[in-house]
C-alpha positions as CSV (number, residue, x, y, z in Angstrom):
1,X,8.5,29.6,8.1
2,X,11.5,28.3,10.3
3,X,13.4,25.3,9.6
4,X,12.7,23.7,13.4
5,X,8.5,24.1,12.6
6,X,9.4,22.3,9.6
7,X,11.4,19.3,11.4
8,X,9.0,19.2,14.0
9,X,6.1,18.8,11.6
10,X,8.0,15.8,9.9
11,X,8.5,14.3,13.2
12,X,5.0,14.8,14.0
13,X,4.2,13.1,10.4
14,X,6.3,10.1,11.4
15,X,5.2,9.4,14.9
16,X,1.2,9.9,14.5
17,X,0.7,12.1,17.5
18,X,1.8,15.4,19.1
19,X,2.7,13.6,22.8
20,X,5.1,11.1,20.6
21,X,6.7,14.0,19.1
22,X,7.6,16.1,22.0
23,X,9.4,12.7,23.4
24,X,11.4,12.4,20.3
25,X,12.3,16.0,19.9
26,X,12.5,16.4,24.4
27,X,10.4,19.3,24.1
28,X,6.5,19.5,25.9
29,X,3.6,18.5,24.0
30,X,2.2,22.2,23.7
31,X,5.7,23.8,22.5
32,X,4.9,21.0,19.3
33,X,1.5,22.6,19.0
34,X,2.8,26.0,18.9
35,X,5.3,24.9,16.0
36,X,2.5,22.8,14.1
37,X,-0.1,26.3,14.0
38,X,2.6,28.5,13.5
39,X,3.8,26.6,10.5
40,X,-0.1,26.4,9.7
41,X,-0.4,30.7,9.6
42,X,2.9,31.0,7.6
43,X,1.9,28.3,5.0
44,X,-1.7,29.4,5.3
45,X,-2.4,25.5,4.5
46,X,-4.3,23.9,7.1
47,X,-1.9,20.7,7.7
48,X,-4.1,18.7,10.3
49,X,-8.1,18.7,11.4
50,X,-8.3,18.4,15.1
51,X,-10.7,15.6,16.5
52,X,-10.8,14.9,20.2
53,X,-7.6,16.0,20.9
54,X,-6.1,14.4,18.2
55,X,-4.3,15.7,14.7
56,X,-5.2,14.0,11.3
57,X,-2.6,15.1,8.8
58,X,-4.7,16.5,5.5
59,X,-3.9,15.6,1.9
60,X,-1.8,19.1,2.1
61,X,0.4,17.6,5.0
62,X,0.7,14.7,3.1
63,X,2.4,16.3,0.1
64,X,4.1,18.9,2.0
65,X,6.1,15.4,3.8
66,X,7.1,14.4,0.3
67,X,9.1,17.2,-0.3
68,X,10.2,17.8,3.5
69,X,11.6,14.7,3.5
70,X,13.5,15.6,0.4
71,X,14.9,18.4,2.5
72,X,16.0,16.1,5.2
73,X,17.3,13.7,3.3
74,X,20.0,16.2,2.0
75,X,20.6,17.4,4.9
76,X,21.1,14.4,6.8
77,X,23.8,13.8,3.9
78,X,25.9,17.2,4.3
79,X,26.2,16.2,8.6
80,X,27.1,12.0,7.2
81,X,29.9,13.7,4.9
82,X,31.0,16.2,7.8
83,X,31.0,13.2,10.3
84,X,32.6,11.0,7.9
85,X,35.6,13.5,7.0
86,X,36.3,13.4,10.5
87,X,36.5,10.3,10.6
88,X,37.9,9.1,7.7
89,X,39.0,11.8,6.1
90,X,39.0,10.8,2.6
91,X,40.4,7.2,2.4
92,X,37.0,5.8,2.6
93,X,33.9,4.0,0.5
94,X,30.3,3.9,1.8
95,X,28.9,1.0,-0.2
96,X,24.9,0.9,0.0
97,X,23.8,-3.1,-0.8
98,X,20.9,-5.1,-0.7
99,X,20.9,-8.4,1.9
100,X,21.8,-10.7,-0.8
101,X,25.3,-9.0,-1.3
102,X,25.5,-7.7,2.2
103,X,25.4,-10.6,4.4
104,X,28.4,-12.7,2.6
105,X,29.4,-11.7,-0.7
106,X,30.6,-8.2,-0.1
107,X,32.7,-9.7,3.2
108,X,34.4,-12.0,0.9
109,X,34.8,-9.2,-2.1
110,X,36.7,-7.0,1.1
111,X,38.7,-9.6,2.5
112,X,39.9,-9.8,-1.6
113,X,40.3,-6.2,-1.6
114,X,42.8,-5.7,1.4
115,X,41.6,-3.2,3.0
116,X,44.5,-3.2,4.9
117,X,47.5,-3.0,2.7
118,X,45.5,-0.3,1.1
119,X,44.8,1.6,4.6
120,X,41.1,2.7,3.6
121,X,38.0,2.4,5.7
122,X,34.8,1.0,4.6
123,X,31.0,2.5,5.5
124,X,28.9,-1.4,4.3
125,X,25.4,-0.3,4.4
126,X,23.1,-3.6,4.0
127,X,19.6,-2.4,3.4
128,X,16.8,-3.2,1.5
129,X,16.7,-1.8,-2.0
130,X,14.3,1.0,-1.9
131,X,17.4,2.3,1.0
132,X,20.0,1.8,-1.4
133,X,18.2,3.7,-4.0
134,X,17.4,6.9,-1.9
135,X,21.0,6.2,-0.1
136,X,22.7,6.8,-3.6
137,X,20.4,9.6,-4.8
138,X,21.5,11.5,-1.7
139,X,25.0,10.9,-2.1
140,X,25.7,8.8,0.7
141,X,27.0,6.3,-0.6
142,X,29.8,6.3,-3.8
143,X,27.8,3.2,-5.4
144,X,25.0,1.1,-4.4
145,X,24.0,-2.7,-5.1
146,X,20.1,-2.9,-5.5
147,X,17.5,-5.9,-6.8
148,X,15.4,-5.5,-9.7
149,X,12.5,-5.3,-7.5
150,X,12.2,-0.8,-8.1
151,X,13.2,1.0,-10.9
152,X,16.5,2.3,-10.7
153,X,14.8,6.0,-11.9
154,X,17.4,8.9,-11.4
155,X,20.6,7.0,-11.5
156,X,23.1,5.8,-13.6
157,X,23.2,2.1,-13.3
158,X,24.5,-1.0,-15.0
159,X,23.5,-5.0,-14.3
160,X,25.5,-6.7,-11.8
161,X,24.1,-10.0,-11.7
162,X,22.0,-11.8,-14.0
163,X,21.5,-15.1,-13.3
164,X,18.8,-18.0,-13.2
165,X,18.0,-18.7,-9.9
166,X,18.1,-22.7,-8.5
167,X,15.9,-24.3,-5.9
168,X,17.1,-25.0,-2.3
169,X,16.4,-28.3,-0.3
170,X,16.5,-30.0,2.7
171,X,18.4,-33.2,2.9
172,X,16.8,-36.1,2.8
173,X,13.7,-34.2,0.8
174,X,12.6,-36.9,-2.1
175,X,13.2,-34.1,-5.0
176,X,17.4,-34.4,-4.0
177,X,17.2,-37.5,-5.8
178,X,16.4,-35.7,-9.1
179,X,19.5,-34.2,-11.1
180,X,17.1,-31.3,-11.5
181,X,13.6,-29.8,-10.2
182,X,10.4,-29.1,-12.9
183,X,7.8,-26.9,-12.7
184,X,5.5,-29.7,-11.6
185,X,8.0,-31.0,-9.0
186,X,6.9,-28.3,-6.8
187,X,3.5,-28.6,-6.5
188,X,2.5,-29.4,-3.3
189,X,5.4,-28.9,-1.5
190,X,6.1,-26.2,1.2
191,X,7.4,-23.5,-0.1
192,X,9.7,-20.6,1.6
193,X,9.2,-17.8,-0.5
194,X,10.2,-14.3,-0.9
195,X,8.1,-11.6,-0.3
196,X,5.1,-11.1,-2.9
197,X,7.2,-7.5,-3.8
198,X,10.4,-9.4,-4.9
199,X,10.9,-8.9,-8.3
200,X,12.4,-13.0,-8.4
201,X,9.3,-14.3,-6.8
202,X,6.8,-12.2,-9.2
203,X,8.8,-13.8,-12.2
204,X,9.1,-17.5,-10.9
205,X,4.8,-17.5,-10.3
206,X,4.4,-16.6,-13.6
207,X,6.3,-18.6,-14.7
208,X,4.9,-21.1,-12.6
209,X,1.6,-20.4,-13.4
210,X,2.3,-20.7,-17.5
211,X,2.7,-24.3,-16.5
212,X,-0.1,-24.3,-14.4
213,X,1.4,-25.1,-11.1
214,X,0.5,-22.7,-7.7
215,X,3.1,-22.2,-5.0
216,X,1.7,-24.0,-1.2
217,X,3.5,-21.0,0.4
218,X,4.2,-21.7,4.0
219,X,6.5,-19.1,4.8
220,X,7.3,-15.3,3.6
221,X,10.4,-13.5,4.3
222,X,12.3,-10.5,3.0
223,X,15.9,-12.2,3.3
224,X,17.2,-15.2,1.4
225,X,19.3,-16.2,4.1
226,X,16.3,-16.7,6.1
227,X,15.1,-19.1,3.5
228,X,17.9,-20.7,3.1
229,X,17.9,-21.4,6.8
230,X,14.5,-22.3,7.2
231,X,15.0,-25.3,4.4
232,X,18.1,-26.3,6.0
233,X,15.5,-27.1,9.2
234,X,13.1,-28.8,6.6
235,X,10.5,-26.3,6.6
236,X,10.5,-26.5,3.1
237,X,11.6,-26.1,-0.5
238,X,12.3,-22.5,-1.9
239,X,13.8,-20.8,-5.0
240,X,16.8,-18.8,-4.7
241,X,19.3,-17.0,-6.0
242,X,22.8,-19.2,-6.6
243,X,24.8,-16.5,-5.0
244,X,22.6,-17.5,-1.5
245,X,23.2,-20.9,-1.4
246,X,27.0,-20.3,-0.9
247,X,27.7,-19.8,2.8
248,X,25.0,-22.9,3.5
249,X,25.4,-26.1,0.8
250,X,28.5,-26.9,3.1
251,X,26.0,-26.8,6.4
252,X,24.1,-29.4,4.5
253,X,21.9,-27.3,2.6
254,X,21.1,-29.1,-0.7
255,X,20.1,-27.0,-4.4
256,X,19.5,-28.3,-7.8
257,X,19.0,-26.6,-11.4
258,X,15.6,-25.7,-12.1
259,X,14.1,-26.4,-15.8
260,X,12.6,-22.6,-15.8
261,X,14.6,-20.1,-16.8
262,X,13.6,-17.5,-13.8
263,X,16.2,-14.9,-13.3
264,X,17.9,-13.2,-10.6
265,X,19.0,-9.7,-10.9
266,X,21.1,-7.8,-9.2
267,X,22.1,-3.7,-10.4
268,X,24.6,-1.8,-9.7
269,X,24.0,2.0,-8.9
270,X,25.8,5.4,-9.2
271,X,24.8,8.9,-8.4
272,X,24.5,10.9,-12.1
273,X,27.5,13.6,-12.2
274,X,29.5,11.8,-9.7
275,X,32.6,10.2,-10.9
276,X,33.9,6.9,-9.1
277,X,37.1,7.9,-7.4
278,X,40.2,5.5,-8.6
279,X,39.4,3.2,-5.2
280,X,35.7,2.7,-5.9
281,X,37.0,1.3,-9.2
282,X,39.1,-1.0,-8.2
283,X,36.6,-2.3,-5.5
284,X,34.4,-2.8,-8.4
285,X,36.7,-4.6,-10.3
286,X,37.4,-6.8,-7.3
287,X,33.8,-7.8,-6.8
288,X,33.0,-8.8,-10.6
289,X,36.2,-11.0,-9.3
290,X,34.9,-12.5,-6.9
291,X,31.2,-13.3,-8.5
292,X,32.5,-15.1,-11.2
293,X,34.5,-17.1,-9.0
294,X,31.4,-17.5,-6.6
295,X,29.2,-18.6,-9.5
296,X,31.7,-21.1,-11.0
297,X,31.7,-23.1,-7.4
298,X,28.0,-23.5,-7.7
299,X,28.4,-24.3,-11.4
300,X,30.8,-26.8,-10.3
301,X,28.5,-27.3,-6.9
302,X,25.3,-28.5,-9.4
303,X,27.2,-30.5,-12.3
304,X,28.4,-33.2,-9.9
């Protein structure tokens, strides 16, 4: 059983069809064939049933990929670190983070960390959480930021963030002329919301639901950024996390306290076994800076 019938099984796995394989791995159509029945004989699993030309991967295949990509996850790790030595020798952090703390808290948290004066490269990996996880398992990354939305199984982690979120509005919208939104405020209104996975948006409609109010969601997105430029256009109201609103309530982007307590979690992730080297510490240090100063402006922002 060779390694290369392996990868070209997993690329076969991932891009449905032997034709799309041999264009991914620039080889001919029957030299993927050859790899997928020789794997086949030397398993002595049949992996795919042939219709009409075409392969449908078995509940064998399917299981085999689990642990495959296993495989290829660690070694796509041992070429990152070789590439990465030679790039960086080893006066560098990868940092794994979900969009939240990727697309403007972590740039303020480095521009506070001077990465300059301290001559060290930085690897800022924004990706969605289920990425961060694996990222950190494989030892990619020397710490991760992830939501609450998976379970942070295999890894050593600690809370981040914990905070309740606030609701985001356009000006001119009739609720800015509350101090602060209800439950029943909401009904009715267009709502931006995260996607049905979020771990926020699963808490806010039950709690929404305990007071008997149902979200008129208008638009779904992955990114809170998104949202909060989609209210700033007056496409509607949406709940989000303070730490979003940041970069927008000067653009005109209004937010108010909401009466439910519905949190916003962030968790902060390590690889078990792997010590944070002196660097990575002080990083850390620097960004539990920065929040706190991030949090009291919008503290400040929402008791004028």
């Amino acid at each position: 059983m060779g390694v290369r019938d392996i990868e070209v099984f997993r690329v076969v796995m991932s891009a449905g069809s032997t034709s799309k394989a041999a264009q991914v791995l620039g080889v001919s159509q029957p030299a993927v064939s050859q790899s997928i029945r020789k794997l086949e004989s030397s398993a002595g699993l049949q992996l795919f049933h042939r219709a009409h030309g075409r392969l449908i991967a078995t509940e064998e295949a399917r299981a085999l990929l689990i642990d495959v990509d296993k495989l290829f996850i660690g070694m796509d790790a041992i070429e990152h670190r070789i590439k990465s030595l030679k790039q960086f020798g080893t006066g560098r952090l990868a940092i794994a983070v979900h969009p939240l703390m990727g697309n403007a808290f972590m740039p303020r948290a480095l521009a506070e960390f001077d990465l300059e004066q301290r001559d060290i490269r930085v690897s800022l990996r924004v990706q969605s959480s289920r990425e961060v996880h694996q990222e950190v398992s494989a030892g990619l990354c020397d710490f991760g930021v992830m939501a609450d939305e998976m379970p942070a199984a295999g890894l050593e982690h600690s809370e981040f963030m914990n905070e309740p979120g606030v609701i985001a509005l356009p000006q001119g919208h009739p609720l800015t002329r509350k101090s602060s939104i209800a439950a029943r405020d909401l009904a009715g209104c267009e709502f931006i919301a995260l996607n049905p996975e979020d771990s926020s948006r699963r808490r806010l409609e039950v709690a929404l639901d305990s007071a008997g109010v149902a979200l008129n969601v208008r638009v779904e997105t992955a990114y809170l950024h998104t949202i909060c430029n989609l209210v700033l256009r007056g496409t509607g109201v949406a709940f989000i996390n303070p730490l979003a609103a940041l970069d927008f309530v000067d653009r005109g982007l209004v937010i108010r306290p909401f009466d439910l307590d519905v949190r916003t979690r962030s968790l902060l992730v390590f690889r078990p076994g792997k010590p944070l080297s002196d660097t990575a510490r002080k990083l850390l240090k620097v960004m539990r800076i920065q929040l706190a100063k991030d949090l009291e402006f919008i503290k400040q922002y929402l008791s004028r």
